[in-house]
C-alpha positions in Angstrom: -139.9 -80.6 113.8 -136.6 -81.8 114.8 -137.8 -84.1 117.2 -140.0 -85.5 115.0 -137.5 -86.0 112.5 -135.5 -87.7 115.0 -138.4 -90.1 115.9 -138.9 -90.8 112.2 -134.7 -92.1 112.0 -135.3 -93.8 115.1 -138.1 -95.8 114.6 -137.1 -96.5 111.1 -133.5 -97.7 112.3 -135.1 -100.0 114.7 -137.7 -101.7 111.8 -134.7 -102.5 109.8 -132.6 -105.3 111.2 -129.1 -106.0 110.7 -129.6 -108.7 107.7 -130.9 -105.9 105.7 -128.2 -103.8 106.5 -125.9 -106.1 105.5 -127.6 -106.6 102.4 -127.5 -102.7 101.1 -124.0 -102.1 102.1 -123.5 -105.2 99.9 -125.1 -104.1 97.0 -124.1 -100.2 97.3 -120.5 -102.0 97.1 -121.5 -104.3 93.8 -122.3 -100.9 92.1 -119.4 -99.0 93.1 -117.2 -102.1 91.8 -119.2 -102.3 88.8 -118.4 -98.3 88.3 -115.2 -98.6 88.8 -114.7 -101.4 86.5 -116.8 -99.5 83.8 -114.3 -96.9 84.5 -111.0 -99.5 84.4 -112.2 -100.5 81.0 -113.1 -96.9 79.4 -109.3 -95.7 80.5 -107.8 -98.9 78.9 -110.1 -98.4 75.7 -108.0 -95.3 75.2 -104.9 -96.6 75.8 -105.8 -99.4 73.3 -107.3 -97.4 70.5 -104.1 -96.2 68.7 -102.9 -99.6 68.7 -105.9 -101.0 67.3 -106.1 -98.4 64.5 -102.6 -99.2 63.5 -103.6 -102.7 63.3 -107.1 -101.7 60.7 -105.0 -99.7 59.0 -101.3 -101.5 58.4 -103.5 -105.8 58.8 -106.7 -105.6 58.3 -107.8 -103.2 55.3 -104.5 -104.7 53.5 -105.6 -108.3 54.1 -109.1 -107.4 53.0 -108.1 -105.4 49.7 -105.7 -108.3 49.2 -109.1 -111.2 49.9 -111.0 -109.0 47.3 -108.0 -108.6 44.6 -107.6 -112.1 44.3 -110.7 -112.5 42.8 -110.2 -110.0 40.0 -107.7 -109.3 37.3 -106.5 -105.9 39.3 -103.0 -105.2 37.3 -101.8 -102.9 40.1 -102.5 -99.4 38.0 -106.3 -99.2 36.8 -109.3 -99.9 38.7 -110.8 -100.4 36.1 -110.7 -104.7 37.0 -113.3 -107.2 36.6 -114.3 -110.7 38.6 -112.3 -113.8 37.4 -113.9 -116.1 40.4 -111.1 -118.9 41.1 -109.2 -118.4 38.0 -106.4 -116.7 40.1 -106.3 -119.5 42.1 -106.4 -122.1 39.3 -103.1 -120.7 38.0 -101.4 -120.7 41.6 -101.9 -124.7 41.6 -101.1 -125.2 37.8 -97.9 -122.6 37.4 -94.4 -124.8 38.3 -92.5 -121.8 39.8 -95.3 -121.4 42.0 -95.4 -124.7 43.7 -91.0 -125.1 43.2 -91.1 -121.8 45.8 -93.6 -123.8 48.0 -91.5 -126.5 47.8 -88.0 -124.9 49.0 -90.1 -122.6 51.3 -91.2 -125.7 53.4 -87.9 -127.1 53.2 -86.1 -124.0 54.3 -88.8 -123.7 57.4 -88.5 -127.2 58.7 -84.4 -128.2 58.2 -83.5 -124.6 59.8 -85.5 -125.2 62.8 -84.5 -128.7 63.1 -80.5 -127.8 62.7 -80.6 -124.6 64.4 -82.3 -126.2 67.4 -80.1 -129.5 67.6 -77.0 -127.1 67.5 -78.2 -124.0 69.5 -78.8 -126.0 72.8 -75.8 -127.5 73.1 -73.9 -124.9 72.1 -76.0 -122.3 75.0 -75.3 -125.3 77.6 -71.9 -125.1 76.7 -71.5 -121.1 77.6 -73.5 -121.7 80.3 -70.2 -123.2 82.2 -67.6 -121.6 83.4 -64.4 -121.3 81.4 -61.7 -118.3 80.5 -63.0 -116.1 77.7 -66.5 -116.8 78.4 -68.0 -113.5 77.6 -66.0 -113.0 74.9 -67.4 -116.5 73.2 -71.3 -115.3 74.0 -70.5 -112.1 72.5 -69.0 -113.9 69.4 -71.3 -115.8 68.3 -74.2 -113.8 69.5 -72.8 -111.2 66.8 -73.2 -113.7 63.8 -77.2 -113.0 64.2 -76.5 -109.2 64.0 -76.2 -108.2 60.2 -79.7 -108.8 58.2 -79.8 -112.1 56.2 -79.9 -109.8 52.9 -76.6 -108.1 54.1 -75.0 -112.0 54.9 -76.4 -113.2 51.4 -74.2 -110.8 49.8 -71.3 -111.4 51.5 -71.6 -115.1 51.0 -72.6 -114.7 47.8 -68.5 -114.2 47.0 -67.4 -116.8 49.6 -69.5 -119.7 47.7 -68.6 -118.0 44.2 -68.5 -120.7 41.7 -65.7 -119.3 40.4 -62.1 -120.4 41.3 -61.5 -117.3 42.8 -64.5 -118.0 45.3 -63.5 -118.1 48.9 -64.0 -122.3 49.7 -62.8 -122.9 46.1 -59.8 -121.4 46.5 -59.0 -123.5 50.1 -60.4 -126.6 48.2 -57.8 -126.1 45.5 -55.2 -126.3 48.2 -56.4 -129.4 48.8 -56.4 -130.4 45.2 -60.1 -130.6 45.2 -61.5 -128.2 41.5 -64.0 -125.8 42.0 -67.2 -126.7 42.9 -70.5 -125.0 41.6 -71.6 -124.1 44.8 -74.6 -121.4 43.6 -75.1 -122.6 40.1 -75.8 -126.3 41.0 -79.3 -126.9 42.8 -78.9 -129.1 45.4 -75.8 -127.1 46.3 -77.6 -123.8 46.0 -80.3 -124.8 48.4 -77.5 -126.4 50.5 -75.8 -122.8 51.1 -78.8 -120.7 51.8 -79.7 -123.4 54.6 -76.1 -123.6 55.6 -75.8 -119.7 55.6 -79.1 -119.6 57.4 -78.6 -122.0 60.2 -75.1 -120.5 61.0 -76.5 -117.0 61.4 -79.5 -117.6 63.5 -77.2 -120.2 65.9 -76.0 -117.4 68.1 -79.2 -115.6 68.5 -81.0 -118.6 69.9 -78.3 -119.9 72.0 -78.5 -116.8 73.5 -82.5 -117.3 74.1 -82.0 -120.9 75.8 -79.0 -119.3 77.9 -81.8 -117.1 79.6 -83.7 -120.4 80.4 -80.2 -122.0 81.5 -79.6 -119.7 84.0 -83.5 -119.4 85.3 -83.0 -123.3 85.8 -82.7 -123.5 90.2 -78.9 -124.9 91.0 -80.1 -127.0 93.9 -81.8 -129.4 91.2 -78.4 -130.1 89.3 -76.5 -129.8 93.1 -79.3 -132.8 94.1 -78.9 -134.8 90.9 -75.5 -134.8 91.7 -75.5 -136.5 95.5 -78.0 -138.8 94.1 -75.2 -139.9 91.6 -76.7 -138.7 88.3 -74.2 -138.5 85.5 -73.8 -135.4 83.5 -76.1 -137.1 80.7 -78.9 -138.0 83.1 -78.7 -134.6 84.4 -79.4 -133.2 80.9 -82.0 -135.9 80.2 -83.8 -135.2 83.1 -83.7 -131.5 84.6 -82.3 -129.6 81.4 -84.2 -130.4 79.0 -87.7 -130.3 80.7 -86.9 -127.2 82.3 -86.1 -125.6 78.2 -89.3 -126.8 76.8 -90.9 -123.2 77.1 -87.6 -121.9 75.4 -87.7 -124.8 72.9 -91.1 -123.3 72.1 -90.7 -119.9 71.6 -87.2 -120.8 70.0 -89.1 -123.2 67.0 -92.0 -120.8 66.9 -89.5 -117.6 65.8 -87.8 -120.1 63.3 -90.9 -121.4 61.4 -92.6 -118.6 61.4 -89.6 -116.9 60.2 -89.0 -119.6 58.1 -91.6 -119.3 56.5 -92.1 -115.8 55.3 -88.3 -116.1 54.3 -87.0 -113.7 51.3 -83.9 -111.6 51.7 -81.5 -114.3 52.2 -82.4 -116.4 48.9 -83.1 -113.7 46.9 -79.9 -111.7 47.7 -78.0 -115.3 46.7 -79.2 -117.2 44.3 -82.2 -114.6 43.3 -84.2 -117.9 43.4 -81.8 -120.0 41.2 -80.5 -122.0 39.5 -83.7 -122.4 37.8 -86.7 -122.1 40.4 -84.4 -124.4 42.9 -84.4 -121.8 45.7 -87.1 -120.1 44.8 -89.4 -119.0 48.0 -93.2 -118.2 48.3 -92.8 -114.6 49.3 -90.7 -113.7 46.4 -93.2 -115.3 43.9 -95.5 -113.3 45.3 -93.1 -110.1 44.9 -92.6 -111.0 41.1 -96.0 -112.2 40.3 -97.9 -109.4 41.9 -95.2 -106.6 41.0 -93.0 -107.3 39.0 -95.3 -109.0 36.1 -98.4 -106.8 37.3 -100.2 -110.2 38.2 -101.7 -108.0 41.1 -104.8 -110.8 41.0 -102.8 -113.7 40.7 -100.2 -112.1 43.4 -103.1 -111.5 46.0 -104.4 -114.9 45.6 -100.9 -116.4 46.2 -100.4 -114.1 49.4 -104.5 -115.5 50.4 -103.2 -119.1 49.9 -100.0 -118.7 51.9 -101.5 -116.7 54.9 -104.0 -119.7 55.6 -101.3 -122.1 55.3 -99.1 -120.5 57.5 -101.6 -119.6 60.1 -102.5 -123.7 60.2 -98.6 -124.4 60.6 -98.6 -121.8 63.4 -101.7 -123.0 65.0 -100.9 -126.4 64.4 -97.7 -126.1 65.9 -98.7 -123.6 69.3 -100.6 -127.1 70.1 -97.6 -129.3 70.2 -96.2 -126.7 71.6 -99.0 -126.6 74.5 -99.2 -130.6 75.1 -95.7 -131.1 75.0 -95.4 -127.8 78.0 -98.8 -130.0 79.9 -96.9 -133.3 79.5 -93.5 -131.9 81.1 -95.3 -129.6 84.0 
């Protein structure tokens, strides 16, 4: 029996020839890779579930509820509601207050990122170098970025006081200059919450292009330099192209930020004088809340998440041609 056996391998070794061989080792190793893909993916699953509960629960059942509110005239404490269609909407485009905190909101947004970015980079190329005290100066104005906006509001809530006893009007009067109605004038209103804004967030984004600074190779400026380019051209040239993915992620934070802005107006001006620094998220908080507008709230907060996500969108591709253009 054994040797019969052994006949049967044998001859059935010598019928196969080595292409075949070949070809099941190949496809016993296809399954195994398959497997052990299935099994990569099953393992990751888990590791991925909590997170993606957390985002159900906390995004997408809130976002939902909110899609479906905005269509009723839900007042926040009965279910009892009933449909309104696009009335909701109808009184986001027709109330003033509404479309004055739209107003500031995209204002805010765009001049912070603008100022903040102008000043941040030369400010992070400036602690880049090397001088006495250096440390000391990152840590300095790093720590303007570290008390909350609502905190800074409040404190600067009493240095622009309107009052002669306010903080700039009592060096002005020095000066001979009379008070100034810093938060009950509204040009000057919106003035200090960009002001207060754009001097807290410097620091923190300096800090992000000083990263990028010092991932930039030396042996490019050391190059530039036997090649006789001035300091300027050197800036021009390496600097700048090399902080595009910096300037990126820098200008995303701040609109985005920007955008969804609250704590800092409301803390100063709580949206005045008049609506004049009134933002989109407190109309929202005050609408919804506040008046129990819960309908006209949601479809506000519907509204304002599209618009954002097109700025963000909109943006991420400038942000992607202008990284292509300089790669």
């Amino acid at each position: 029996m054994e040797q019969s056996a052994e006949i049967k391998m044998v001859a059935r070794t010598k019928r196969e020839s080595p292409s075949d061989i070949n070809r099941f080792e190949e496809k016993r190793f296809k399954h195994r890779k398959r497997l052990r893909g299935l099994h990569e993916d099953l393992t990751s699953f888990w590791f991925l579930l909590p997170i993606l509960a957390i985002f159900v629960v906390l995004f997408a059942v809130p976002l939902v509820q909110t899609l479906m509110f905005s269509f009723t005239d839900f007042n926040g404490y009965s279910m009892n509601m009933h449909s309104v269609g696009m009335a909701n909407y109808q009184q986001v485009f027709s109330d003033p207050s509404i479309l004055q905190g739209l107003l500031f909101t995209v204002i805010y947004a765009v001049l912070q990122t603008i100022f903040v970015t102008i000043i941040a980079i030369p400010l992070a190329v400036t602690l880049n170098k090397k001088f006495f005290g250096r440390n000391f100066a990152r840590s300095m104005f790093f720590f303007f970025s570290v008390p909350s906006l609502a905190v800074l509001g409040m404190v600067w809530k009493y240095i622009f006081s309107p009052l002669k006893s306010g903080v700039v009007n009592s060096v002005l009067s020095v000066f001979g200059i009379g008070p100034l109605p810093w938060l009950s004038n509204s040009r000057l209103a919106q003035f200090c919450v960009i002001f207060i804004a754009v001097w807290a967030q410097i620091g923190w984004h300096a800090t992000l292009y000083l990263a990028f600074l010092q991932s930039i190779p030396s042996d490019l400026y050391e190059q530039a330099t036997v090649d006789g380019a001035s300091s300027k051209q050197q800036f021009v040239h390496i600097t700048l192209p090399q902080l595009v993915p910096g300037i990126v992620t820098s200008t995303f934070l701040l609109m985005s930020g920007g955008l969804k802005v609250y704590d800092l107006p409301y803390t100063l001006t709580k949206g005045g004088p008049g609506y004049s620094t009134y933002t989109v998220t407190q109309s929202i908080i005050q609408q919804g809340i506040g008046q129990s507008q819960y309908g006209v709230g949601s479809a506000l907060a519907v509204l304002f998440t599209i618009a954002t996500a097109i700025v963000v969108f909109a943006q991420m591709g400038v942000a992607n041609t202008i990284s292509r253009r300089f790669q």
